[in-house]
Biopython code that builds the backbone (N, CA, C, O; Angstrom):
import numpy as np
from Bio.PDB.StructureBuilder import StructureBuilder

atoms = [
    (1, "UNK", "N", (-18.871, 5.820, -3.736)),
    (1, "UNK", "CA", (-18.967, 4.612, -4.516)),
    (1, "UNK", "C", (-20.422, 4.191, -4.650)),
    (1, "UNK", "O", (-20.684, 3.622, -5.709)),
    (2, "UNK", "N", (-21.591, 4.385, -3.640)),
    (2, "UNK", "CA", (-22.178, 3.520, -3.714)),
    (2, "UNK", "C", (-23.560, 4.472, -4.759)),
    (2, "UNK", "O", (-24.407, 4.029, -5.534)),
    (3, "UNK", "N", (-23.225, 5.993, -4.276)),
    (3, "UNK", "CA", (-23.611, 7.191, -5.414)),
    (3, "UNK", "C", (-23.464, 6.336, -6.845)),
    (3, "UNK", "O", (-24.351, 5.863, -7.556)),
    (4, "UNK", "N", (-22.229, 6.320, -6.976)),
    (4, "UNK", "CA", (-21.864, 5.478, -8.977)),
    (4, "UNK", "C", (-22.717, 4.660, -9.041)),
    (4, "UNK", "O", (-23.626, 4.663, -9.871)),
    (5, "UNK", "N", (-22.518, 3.739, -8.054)),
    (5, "UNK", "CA", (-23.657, 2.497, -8.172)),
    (5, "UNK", "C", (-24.990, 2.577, -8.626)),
    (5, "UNK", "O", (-25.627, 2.013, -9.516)),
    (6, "UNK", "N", (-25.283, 3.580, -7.625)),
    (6, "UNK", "CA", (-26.644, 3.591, -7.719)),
    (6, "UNK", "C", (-27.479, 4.430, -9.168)),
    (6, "UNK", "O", (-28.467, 4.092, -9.819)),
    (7, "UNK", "N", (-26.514, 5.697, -9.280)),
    (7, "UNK", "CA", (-26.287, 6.286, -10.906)),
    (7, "UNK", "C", (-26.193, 5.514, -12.191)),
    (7, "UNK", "O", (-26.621, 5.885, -13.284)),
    (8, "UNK", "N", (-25.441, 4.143, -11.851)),
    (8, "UNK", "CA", (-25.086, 3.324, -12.850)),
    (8, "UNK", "C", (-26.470, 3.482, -14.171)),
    (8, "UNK", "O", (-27.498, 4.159, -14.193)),
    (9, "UNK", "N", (-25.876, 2.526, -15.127)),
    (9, "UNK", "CA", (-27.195, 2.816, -16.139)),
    (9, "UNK", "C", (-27.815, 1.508, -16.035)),
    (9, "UNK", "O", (-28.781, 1.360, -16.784)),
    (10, "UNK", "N", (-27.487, 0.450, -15.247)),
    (10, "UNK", "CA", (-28.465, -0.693, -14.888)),
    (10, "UNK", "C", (-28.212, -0.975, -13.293)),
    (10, "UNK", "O", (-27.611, -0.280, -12.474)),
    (11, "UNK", "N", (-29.125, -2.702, -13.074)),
    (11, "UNK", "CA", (-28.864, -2.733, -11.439)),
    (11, "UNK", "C", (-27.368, -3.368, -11.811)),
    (11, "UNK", "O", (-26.200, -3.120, -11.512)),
    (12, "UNK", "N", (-28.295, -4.615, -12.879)),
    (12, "UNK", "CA", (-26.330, -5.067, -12.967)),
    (12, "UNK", "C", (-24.874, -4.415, -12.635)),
    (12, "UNK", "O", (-24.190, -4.570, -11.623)),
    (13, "UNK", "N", (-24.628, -3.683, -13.731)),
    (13, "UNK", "CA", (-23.817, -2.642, -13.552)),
    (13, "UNK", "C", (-23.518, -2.352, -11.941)),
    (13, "UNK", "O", (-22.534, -2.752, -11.319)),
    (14, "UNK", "N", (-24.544, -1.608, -11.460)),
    (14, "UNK", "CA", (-24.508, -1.295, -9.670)),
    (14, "UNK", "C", (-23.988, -2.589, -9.075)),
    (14, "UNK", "O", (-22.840, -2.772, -8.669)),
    (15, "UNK", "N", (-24.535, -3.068, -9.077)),
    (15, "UNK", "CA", (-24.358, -4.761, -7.922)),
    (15, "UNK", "C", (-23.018, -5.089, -8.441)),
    (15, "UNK", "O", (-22.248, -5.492, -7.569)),
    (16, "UNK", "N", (-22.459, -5.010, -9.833)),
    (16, "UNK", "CA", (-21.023, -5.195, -9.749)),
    (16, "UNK", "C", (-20.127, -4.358, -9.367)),
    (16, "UNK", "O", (-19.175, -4.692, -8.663)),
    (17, "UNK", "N", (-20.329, -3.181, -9.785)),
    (17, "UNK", "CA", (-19.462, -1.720, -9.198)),
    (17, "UNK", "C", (-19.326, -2.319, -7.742)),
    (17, "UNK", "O", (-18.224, -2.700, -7.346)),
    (18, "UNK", "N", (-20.439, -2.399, -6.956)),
    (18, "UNK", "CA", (-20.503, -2.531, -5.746)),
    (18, "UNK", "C", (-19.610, -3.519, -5.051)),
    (18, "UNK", "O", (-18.751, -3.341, -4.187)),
    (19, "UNK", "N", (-20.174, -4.961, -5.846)),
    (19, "UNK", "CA", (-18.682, -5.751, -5.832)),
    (19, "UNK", "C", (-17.484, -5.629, -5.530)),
    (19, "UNK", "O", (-16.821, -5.862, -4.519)),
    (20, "UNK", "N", (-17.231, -5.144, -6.766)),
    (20, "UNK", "CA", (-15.874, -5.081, -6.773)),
    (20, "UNK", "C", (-15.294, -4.068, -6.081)),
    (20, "UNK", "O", (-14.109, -3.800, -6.285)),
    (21, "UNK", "N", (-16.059, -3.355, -5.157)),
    (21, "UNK", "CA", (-15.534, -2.132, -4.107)),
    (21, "UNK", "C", (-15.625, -3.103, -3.256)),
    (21, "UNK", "O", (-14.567, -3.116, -2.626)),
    (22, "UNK", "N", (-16.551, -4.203, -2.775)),
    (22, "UNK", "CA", (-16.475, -4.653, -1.696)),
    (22, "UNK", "C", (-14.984, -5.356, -1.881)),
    (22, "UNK", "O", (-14.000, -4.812, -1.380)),
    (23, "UNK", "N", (-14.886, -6.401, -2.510)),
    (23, "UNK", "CA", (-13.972, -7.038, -2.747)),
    (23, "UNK", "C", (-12.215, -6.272, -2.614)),
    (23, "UNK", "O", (-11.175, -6.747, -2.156)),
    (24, "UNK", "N", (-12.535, -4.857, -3.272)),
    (24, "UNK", "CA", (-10.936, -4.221, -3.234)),
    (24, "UNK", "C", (-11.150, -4.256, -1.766)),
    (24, "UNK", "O", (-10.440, -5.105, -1.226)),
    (25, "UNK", "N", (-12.080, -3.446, -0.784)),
    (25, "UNK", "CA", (-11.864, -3.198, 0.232)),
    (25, "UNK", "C", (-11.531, -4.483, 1.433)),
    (25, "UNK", "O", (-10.826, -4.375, 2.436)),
    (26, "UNK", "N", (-12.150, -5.474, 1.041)),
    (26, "UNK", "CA", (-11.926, -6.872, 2.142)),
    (26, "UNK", "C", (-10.660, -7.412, 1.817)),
    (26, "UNK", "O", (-10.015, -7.809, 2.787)),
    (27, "UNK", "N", (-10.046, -7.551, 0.508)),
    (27, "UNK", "CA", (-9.608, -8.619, 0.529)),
    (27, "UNK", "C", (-8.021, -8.047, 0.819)),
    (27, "UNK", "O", (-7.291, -9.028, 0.961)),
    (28, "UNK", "N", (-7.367, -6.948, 0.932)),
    (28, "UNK", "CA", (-6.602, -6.797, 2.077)),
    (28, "UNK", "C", (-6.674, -7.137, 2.898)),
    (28, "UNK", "O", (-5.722, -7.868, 3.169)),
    (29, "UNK", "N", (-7.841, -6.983, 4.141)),
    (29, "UNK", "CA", (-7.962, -7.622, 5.440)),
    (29, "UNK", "C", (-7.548, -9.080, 5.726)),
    (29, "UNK", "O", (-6.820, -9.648, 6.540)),
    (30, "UNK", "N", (-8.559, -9.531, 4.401)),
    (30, "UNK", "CA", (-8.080, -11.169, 4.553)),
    (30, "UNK", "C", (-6.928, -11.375, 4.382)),
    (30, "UNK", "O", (-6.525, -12.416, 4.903)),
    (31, "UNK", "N", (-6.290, -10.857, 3.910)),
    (31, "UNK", "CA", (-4.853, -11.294, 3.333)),
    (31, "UNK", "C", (-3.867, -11.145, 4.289)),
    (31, "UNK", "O", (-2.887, -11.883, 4.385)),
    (32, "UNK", "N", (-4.211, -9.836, 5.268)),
    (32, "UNK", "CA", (-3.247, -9.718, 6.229)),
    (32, "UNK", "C", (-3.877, -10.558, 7.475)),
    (32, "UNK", "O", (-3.054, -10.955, 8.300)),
    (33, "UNK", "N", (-5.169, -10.852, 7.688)),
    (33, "UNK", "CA", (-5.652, -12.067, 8.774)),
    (33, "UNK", "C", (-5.018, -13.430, 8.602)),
    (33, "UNK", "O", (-4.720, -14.225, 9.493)),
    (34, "UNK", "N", (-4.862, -13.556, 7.266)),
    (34, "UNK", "CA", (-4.275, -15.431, 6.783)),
    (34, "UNK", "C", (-2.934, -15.317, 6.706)),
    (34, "UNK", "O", (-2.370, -16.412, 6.706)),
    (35, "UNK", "N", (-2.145, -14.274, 6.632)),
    (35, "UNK", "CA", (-0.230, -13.878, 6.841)),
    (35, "UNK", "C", (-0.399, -13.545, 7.296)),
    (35, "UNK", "O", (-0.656, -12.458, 6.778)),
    (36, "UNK", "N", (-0.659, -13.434, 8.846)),
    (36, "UNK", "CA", (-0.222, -12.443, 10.125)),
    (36, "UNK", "C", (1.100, -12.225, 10.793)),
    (36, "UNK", "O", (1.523, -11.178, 11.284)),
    (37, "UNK", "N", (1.628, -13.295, 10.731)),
    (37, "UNK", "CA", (2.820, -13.262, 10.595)),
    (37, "UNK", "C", (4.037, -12.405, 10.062)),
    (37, "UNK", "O", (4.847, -11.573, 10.471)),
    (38, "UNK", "N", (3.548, -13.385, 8.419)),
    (38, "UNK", "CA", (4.745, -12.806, 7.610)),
    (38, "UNK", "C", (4.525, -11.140, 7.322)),
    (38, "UNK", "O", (5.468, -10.413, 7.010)),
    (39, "UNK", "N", (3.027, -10.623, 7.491)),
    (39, "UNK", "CA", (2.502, -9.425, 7.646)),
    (39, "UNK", "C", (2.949, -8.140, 8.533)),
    (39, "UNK", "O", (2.917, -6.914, 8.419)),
    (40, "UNK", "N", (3.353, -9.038, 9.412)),
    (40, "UNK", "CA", (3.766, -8.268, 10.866)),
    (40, "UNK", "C", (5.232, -7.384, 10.549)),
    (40, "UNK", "O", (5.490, -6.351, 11.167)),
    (41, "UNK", "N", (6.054, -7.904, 9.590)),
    (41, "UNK", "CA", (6.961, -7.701, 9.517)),
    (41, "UNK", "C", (6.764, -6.844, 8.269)),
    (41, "UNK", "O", (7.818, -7.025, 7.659)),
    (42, "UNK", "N", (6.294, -6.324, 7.815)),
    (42, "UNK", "CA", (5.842, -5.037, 6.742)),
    (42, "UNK", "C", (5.039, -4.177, 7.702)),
    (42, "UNK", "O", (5.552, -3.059, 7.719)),
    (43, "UNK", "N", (3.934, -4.250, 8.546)),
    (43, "UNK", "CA", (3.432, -3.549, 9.113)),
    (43, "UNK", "C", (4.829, -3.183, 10.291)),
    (43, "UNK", "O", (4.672, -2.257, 11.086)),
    (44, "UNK", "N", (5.396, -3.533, 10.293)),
    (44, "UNK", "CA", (6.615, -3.112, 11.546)),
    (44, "UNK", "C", (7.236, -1.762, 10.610)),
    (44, "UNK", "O", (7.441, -0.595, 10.946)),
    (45, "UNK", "N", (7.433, -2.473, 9.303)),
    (45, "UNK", "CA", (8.329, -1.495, 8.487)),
    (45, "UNK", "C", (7.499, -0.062, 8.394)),
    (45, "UNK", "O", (8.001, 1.054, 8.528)),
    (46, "UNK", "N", (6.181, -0.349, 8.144)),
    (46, "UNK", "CA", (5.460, 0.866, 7.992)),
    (46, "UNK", "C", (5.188, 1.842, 9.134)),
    (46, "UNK", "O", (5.059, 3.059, 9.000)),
    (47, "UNK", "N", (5.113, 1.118, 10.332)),
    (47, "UNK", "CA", (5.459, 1.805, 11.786)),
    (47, "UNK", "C", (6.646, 2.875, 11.859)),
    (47, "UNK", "O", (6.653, 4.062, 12.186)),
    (48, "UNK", "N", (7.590, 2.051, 11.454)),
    (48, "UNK", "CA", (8.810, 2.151, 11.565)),
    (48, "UNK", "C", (9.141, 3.690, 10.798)),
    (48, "UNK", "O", (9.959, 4.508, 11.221)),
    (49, "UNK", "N", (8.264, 3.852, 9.538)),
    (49, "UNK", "CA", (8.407, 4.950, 8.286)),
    (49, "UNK", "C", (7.126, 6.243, 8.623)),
    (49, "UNK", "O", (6.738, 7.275, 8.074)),
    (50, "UNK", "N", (6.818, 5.509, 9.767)),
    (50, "UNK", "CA", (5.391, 6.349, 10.090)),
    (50, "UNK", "C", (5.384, 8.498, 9.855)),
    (50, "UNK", "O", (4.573, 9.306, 9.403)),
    (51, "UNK", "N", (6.318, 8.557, 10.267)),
    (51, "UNK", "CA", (6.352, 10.061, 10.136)),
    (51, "UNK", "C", (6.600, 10.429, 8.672)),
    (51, "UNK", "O", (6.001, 11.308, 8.053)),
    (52, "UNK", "N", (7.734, 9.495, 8.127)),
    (52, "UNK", "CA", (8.166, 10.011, 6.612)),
    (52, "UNK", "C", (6.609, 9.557, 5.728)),
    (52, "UNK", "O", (6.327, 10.383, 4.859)),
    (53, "UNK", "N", (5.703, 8.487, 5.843)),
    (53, "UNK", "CA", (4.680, 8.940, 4.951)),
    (53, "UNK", "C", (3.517, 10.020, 5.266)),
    (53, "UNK", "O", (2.862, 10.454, 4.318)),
    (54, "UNK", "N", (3.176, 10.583, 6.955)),
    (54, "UNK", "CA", (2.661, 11.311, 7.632)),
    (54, "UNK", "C", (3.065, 12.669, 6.832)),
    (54, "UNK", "O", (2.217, 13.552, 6.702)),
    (55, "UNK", "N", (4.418, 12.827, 6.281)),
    (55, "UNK", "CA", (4.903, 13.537, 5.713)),
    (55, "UNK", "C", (4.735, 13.518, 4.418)),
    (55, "UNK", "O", (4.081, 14.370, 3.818)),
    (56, "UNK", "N", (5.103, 12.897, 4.075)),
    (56, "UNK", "CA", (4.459, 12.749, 2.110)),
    (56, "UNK", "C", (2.565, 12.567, 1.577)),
    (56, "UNK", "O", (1.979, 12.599, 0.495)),
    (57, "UNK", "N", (2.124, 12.366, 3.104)),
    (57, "UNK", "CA", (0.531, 12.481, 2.534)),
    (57, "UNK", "C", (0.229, 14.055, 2.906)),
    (57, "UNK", "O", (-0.788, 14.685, 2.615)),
    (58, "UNK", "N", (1.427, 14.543, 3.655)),
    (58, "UNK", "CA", (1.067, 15.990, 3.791)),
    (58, "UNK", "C", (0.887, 16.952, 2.619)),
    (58, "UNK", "O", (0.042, 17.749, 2.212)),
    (59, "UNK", "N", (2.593, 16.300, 2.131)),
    (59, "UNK", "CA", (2.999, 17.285, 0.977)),
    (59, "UNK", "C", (2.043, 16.753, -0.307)),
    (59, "UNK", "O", (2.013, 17.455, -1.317)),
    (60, "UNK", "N", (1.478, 15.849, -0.268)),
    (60, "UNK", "CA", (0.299, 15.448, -1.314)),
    (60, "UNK", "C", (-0.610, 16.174, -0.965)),
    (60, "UNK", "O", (-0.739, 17.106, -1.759)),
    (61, "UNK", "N", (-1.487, 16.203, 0.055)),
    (61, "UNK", "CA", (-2.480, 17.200, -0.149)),
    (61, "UNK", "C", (-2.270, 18.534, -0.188)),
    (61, "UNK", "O", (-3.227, 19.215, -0.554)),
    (62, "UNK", "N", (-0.900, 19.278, 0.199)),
    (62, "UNK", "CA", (-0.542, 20.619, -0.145)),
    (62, "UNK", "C", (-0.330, 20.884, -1.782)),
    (62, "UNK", "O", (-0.547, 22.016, -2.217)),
    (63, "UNK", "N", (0.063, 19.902, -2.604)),
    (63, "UNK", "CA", (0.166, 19.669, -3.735)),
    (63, "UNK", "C", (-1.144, 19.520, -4.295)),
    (63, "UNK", "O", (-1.019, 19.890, -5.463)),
    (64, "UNK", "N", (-2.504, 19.130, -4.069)),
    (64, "UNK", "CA", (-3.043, 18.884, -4.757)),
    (64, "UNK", "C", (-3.834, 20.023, -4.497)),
    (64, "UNK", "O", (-4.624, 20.331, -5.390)),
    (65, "UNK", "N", (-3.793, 20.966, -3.122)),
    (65, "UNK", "CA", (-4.417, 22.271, -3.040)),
    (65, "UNK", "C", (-4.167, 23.133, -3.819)),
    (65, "UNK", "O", (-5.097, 23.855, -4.179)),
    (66, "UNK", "N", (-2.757, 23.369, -4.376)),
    (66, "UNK", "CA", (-2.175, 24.038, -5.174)),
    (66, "UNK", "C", (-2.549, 24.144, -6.515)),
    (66, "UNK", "O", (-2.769, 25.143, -7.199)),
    (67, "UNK", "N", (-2.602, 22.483, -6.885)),
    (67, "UNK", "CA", (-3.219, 22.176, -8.560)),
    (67, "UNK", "C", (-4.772, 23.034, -8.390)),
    (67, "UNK", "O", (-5.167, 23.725, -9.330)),
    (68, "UNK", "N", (-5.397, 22.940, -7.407)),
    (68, "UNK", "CA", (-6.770, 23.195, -6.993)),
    (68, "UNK", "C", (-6.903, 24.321, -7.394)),
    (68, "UNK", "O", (-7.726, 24.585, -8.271)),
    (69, "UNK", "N", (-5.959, 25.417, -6.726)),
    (69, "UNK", "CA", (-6.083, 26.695, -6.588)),
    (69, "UNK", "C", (-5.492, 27.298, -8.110)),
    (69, "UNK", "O", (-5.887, 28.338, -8.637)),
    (70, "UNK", "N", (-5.020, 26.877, -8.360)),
    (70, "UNK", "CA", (-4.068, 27.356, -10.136)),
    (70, "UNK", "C", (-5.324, 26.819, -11.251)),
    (70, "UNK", "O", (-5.610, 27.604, -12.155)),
    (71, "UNK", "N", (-5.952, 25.687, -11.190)),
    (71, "UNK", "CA", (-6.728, 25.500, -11.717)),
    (71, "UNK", "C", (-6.076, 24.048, -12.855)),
    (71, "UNK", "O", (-6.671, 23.421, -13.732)),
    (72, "UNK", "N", (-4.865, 23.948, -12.419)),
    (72, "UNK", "CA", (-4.215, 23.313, -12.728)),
    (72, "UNK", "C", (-5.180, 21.547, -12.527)),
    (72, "UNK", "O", (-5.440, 20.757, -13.435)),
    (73, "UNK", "N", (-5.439, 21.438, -11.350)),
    (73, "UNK", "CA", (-6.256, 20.457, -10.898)),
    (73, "UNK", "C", (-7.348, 19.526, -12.714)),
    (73, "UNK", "O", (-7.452, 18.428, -13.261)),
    (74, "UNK", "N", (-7.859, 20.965, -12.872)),
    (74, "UNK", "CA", (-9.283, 20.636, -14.108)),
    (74, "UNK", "C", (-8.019, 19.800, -15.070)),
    (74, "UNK", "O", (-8.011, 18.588, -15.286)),
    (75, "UNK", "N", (-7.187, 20.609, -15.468)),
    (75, "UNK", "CA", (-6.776, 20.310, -16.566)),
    (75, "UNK", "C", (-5.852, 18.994, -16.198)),
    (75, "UNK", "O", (-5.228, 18.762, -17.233)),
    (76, "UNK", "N", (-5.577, 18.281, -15.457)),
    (76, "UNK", "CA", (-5.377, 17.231, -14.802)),
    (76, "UNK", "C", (-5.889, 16.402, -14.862)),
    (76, "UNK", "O", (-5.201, 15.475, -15.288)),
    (77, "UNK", "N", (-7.207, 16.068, -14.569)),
    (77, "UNK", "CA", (-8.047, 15.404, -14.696)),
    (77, "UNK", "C", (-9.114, 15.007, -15.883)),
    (77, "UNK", "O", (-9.905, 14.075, -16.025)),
    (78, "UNK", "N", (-8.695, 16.371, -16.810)),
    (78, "UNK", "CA", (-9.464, 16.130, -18.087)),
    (78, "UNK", "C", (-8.039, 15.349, -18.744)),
    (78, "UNK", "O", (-8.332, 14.164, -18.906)),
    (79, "UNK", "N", (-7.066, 15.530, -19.034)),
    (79, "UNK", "CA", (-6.329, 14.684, -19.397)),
    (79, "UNK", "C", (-6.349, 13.241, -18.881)),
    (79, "UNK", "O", (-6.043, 12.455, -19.778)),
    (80, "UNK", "N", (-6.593, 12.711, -17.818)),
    (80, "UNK", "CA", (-7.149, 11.087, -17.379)),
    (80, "UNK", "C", (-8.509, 11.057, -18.214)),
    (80, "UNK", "O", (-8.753, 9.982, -18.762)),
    (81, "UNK", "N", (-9.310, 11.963, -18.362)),
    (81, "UNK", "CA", (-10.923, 11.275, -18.721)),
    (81, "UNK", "C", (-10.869, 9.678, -19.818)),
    (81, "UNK", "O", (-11.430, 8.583, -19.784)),
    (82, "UNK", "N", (-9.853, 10.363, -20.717)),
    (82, "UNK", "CA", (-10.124, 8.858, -21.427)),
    (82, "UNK", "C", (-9.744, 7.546, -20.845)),
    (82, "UNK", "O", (-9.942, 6.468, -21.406)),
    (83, "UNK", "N", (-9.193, 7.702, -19.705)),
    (83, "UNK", "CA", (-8.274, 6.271, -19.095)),
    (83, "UNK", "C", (-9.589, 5.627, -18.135)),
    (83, "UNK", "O", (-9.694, 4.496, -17.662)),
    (84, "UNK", "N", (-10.596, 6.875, -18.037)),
    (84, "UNK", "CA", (-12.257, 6.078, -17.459)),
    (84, "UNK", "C", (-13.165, 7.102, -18.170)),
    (84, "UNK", "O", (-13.473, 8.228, -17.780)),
    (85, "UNK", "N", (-13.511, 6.487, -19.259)),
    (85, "UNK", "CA", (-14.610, 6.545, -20.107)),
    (85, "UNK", "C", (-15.743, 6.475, -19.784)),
    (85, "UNK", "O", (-16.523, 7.151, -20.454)),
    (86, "UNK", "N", (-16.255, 5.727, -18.755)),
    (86, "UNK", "CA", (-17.455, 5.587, -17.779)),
    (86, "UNK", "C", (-17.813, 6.363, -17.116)),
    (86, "UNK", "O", (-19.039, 6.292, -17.027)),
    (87, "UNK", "N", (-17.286, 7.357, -16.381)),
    (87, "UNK", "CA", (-17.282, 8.288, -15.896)),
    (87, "UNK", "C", (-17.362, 9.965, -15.850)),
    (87, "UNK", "O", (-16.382, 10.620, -16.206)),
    (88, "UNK", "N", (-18.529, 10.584, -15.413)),
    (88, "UNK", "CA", (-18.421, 12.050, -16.017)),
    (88, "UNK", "C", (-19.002, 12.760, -14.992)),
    (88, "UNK", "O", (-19.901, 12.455, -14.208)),
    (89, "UNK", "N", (-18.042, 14.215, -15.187)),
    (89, "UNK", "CA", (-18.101, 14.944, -14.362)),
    (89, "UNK", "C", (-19.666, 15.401, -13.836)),
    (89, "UNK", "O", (-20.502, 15.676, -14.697)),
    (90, "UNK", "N", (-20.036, 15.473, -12.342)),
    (90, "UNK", "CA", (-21.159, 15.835, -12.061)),
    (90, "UNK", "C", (-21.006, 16.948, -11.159)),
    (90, "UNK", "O", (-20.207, 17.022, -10.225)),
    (91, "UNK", "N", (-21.962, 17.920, -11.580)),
    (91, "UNK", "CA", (-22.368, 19.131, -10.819)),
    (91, "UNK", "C", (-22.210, 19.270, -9.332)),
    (91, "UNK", "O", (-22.379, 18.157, -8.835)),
    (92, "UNK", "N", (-21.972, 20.121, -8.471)),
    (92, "UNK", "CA", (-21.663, 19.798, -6.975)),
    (92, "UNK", "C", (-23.295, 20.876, -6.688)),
    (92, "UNK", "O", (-23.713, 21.070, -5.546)),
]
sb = StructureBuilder()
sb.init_structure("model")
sb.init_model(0)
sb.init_chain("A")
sb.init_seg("    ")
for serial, (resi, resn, name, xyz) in enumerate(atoms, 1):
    if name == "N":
        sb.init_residue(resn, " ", resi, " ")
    sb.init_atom(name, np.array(xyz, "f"), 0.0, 1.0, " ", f" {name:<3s}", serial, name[0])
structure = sb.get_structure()
């Protein structure tokens, strides 16, 4: 994220990108610090499901190795390009 930022084509641009990463990333926290409570009782549920998503983030990244390896992956992702227009592929 903070790569985009800094890539951006102004500071503006950056300092908001940046933003609004800060912001996605905190304001969960806060949300579950100010409902702790009523929170507790979703985080129980997610305890509770712990292996079955342990399991589905498995079969997601075996899935997305696959798109990887078929090449399937590119053509995946060039189909999203227009849904972020801002964004373009950079060299590794």
């Amino acid at each position: 994220m903070l790569g985009l930022a800094v890539q951006s084509a102004t500071a503006g641009r950056g300092a908001f990108l940046s933003a609004v990463y800060c912001l996605g990333l905190g304001i969960p926290f806060l949300v579950v610090g100010l409902a702790f409570r009523q929170a507790a009782g979703a985080l129980a549920a997610v305890r509770r499901h712990a292996r079955m998503l342990t399991m589905l983030g498995g079969l997601l990244l075996v899935a997305v190795g696959l798109l990887q390896v078929t090449g399937a992956w590119t053509d995946l992702i060039a189909s999203l390009r227009p849904y972020a227009p801002g964004f373009a592929e950079t060299p590794l």
